[in-house]
C-alpha positions as CSV (number, residue, x, y, z in Angstrom):
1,X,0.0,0.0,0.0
2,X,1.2,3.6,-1.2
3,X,1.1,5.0,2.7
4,X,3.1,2.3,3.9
5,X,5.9,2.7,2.0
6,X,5.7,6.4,2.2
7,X,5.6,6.9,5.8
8,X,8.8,4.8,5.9
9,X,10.6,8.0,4.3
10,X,13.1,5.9,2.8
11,X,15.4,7.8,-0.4
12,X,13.8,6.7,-4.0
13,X,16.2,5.4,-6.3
14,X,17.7,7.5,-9.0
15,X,16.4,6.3,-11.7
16,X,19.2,7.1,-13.9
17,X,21.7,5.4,-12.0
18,X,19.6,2.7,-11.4
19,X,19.5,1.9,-15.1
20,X,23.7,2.3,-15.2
21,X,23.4,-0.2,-11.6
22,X,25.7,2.5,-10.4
23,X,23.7,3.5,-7.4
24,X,25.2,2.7,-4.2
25,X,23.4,2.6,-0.4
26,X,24.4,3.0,3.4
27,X,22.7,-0.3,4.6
28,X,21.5,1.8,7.7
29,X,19.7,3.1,5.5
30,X,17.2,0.8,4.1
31,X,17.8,-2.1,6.4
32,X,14.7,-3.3,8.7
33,X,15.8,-6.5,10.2
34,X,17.5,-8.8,7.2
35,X,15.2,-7.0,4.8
36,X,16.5,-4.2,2.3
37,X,13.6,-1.8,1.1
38,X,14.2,0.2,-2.1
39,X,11.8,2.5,-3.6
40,X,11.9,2.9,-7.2
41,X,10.4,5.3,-9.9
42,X,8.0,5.1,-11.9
43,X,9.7,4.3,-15.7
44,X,7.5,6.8,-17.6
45,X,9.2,5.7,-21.1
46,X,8.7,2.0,-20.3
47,X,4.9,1.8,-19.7
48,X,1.9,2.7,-22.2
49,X,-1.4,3.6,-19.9
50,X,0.7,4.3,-16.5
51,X,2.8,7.5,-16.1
52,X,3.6,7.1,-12.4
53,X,0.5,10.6,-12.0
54,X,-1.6,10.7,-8.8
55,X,-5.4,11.0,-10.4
56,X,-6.2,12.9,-7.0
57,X,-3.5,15.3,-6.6
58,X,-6.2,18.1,-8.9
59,X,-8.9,17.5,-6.7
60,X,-6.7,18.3,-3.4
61,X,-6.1,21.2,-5.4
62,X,-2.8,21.1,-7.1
63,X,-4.3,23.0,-10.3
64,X,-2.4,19.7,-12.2
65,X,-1.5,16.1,-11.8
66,X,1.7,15.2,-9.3
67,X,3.5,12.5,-10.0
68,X,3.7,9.4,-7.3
69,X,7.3,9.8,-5.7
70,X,7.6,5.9,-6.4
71,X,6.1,2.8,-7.9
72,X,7.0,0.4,-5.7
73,X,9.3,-1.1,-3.9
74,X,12.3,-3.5,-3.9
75,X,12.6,-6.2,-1.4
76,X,16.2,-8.1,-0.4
77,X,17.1,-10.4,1.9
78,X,20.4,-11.9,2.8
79,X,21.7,-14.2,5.4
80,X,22.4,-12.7,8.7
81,X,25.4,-15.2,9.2
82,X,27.0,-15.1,5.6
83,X,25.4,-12.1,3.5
84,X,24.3,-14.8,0.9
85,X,21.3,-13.2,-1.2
86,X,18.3,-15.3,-0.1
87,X,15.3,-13.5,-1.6
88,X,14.6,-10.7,-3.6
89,X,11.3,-9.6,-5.4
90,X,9.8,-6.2,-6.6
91,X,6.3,-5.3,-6.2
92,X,4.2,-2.5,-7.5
93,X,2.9,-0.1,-4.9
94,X,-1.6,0.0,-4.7
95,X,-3.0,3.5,-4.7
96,X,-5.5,5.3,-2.5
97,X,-8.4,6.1,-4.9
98,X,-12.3,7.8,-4.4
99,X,-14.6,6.4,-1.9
100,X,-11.9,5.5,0.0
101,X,-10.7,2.7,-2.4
102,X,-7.7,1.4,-3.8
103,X,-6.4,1.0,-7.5
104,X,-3.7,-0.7,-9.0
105,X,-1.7,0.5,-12.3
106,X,-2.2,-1.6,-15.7
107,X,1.0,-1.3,-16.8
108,X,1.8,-2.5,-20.2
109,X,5.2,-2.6,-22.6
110,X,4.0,-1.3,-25.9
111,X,5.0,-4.3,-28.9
112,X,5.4,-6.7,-25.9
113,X,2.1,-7.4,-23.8
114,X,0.0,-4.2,-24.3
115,X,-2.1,-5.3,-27.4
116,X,-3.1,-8.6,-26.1
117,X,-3.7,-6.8,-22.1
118,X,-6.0,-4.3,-23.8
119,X,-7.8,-7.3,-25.3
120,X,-8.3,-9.3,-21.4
121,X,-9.1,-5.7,-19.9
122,X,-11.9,-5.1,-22.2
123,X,-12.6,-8.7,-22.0
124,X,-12.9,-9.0,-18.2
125,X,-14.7,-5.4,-18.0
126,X,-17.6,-6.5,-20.1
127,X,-17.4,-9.6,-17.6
128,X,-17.8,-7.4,-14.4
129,X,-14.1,-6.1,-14.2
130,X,-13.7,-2.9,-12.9
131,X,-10.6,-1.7,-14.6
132,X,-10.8,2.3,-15.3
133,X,-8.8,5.2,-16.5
134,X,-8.4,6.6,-13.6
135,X,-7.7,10.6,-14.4
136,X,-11.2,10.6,-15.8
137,X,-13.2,7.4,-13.1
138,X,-14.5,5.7,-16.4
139,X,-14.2,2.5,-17.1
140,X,-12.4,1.1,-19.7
141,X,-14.4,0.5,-23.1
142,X,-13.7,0.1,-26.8
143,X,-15.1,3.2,-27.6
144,X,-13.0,5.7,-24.5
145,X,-9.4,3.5,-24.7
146,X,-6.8,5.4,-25.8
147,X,-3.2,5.2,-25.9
148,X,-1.3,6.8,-23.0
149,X,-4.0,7.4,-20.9
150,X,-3.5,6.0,-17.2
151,X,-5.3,2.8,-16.4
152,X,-6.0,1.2,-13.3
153,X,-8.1,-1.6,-11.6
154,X,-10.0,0.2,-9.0
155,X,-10.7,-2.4,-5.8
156,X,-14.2,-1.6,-4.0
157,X,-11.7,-1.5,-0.4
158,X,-10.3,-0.3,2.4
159,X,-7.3,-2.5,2.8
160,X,-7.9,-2.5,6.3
161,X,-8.8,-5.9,7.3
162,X,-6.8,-9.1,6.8
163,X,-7.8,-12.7,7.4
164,X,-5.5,-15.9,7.0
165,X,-6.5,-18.2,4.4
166,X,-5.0,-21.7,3.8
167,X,-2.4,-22.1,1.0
168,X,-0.9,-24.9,0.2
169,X,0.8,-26.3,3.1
170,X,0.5,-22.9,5.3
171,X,-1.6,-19.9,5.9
172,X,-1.1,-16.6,4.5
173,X,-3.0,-13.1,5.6
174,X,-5.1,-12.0,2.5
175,X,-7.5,-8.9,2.8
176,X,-11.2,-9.9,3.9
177,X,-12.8,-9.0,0.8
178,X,-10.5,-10.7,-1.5
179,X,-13.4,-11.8,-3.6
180,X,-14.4,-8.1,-4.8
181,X,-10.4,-7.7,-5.5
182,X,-10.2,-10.7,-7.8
183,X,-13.5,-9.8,-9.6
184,X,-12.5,-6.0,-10.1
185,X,-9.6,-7.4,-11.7
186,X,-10.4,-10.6,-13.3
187,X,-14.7,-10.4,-13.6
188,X,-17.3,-13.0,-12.2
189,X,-15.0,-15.9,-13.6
190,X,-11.9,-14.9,-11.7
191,X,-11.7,-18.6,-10.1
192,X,-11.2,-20.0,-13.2
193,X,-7.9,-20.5,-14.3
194,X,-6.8,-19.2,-17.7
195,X,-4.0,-20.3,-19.5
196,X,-1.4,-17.6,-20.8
197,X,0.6,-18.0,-23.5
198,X,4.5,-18.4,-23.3
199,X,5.6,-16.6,-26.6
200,X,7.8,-13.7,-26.3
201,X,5.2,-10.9,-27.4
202,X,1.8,-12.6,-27.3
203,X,0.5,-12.9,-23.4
204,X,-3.3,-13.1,-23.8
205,X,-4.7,-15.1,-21.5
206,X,-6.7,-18.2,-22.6
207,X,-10.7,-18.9,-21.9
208,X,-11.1,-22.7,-21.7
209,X,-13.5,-25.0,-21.0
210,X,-14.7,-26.4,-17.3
211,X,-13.4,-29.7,-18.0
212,X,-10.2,-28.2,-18.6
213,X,-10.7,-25.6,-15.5
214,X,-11.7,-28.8,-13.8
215,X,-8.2,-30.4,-15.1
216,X,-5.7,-27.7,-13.8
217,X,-7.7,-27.4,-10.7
218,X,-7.1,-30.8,-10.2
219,X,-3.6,-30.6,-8.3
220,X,-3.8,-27.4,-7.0
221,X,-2.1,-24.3,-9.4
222,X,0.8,-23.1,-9.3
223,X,0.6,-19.8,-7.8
224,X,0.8,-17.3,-11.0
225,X,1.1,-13.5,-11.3
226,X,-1.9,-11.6,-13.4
C-alpha cells in the first residue's frame, strides 16, 4: 500500500543510476531486520497507460497532476550469518483512490504485452471487471481507450482488514474482501484458471473450458502472477 511505504521515508532510487546499476546505499539506510527496502520510480518511457500521476492530486487542489514519488518497492534479503542473497522480489505499490478505495496501475510494454492486455481488460470489464482510467473514473471500453492514458483496476476497499487463508501447506493473511479484488480485476469468472501464452510478445490469457478448469484445478495451481 502507497502509505506504507511512504511513511517509511526511505530515499527513492535514482532512476538514472539505477538503469547504469551504479547507485550505491548506506545499509543503515534501508535495512529493517535482514530485509532491504528500495523504492523505485515510476519508468515513464517503459509503460503505455501508466505515467507514475496521482489521479487525485487536482482535486486536493494542485491545479495539475503530481507524479507518485515511487512505484514500488524492492525487497532483499540476505543471510544474517554469511550475506548470501536469499530473496529478492519487486512489487508495484496499490493507490489510494475515491470512496476511500484502492487502485492498482495496468502497466503494459507497448510491442510486448499491451495489445493482447487491452484485449483481457476489455474482456474482463464487459465480464464485471472494474478496470478504469483513472484521471477521468470511467471505465475502460472500446469506444474511451486510448493510448497513453492511465489505467488502473479500482478495488471496491479499504485494505484495512486481513484474514489468514490456507495455502498450500501454510496460511497466509489475504485482505477480507479478497473476492471483490479478484472480480474487479479478473470479472465474475476470476476462479477459473486461464492459461497464458508463453511466446515472447503474445501474453493473452486463454478462456477454456470447465473440463479443462476442472483439469488444472485438479492438483492445486501453481501460484501465478496476473
Amino acid at each position: 500500500v502507497f502509505e506504507d511505504i511512504e511513511r517509511l521515508n526511505l530515499p527513492v532510487l535514482d532512476e538514472k543510476r539505477l538503469k547504469k546499476k551504479r547507485h550505491k546505499w548506506k545499509p543503515e539506510d534501508n535495512n529493517f531486520a535482514d530485509f532491504e527496502l528500495y523504492p523505485f520510480p515510476t519508468d515513464t518511457e517503459h509503460w503505455v497507460n501508466w505515467k507514475g500521476n496521482d489521479p487525485l492530486s487536482v482535486s486536493a487542489g494542485s491545479g495539475e497532476e503530481q507524479p507518485y514519488p515511487f512505484h514500488g518497492v524492492k525487497m532483499y534479503r540476505h543471510s544474517m550469518r554469511n550475506g548470501a542473497m536469499l530473496w529478492r522480489e519487486a512489487v508495484m505499490a496499490v493507490y489510494p483512490y475515491h470512496h476511500g478505495y484502492y487502485f492498482y496501475p495496468r502497466v503494459d510494454v507497448l510491442g510486448f504485452n499491451h495489445e493482447d492486455h487491452l484485449k483481457e481488460t476489455l474482456r474482463w470489464n464487459h465480464e464485471g471487471a472494474n478496470m478504469r482510467l483513472v484521471d477521468t473514473d470511467e471505465i475502460v471500453t472500446e469506444l474511451n481507450f486510448e493510448r497513453g492514458k492511465q489505467i488502473g483496476v479500482v478495488m471496491p476497499t479499504s485494505l484495512d482488514c486481513m484474514v489468514e487463508v490456507q495455502f498450500y501447506f501454510t496460511t497466509i493473511p489475504v485482505p477480507c474482501d479478497y473476492e471483490a479484488i479478484l472480480q474487479a480485476q479478473y470479472g465474475i469468472h476470476w476462479n477459473t484458471p486461464e492459461p497464458r501464452s508463453r511466446k515472447p510478445t503474445q501474453h493473452e490469457s486463454k478462456v477454456v473450458s470447465v473440463k479443462e478448469s476442472d483439469s488444472i484445478m485438479e492438483n492445486g495451481p501453481l501460484p501465478l502472477c496476473g
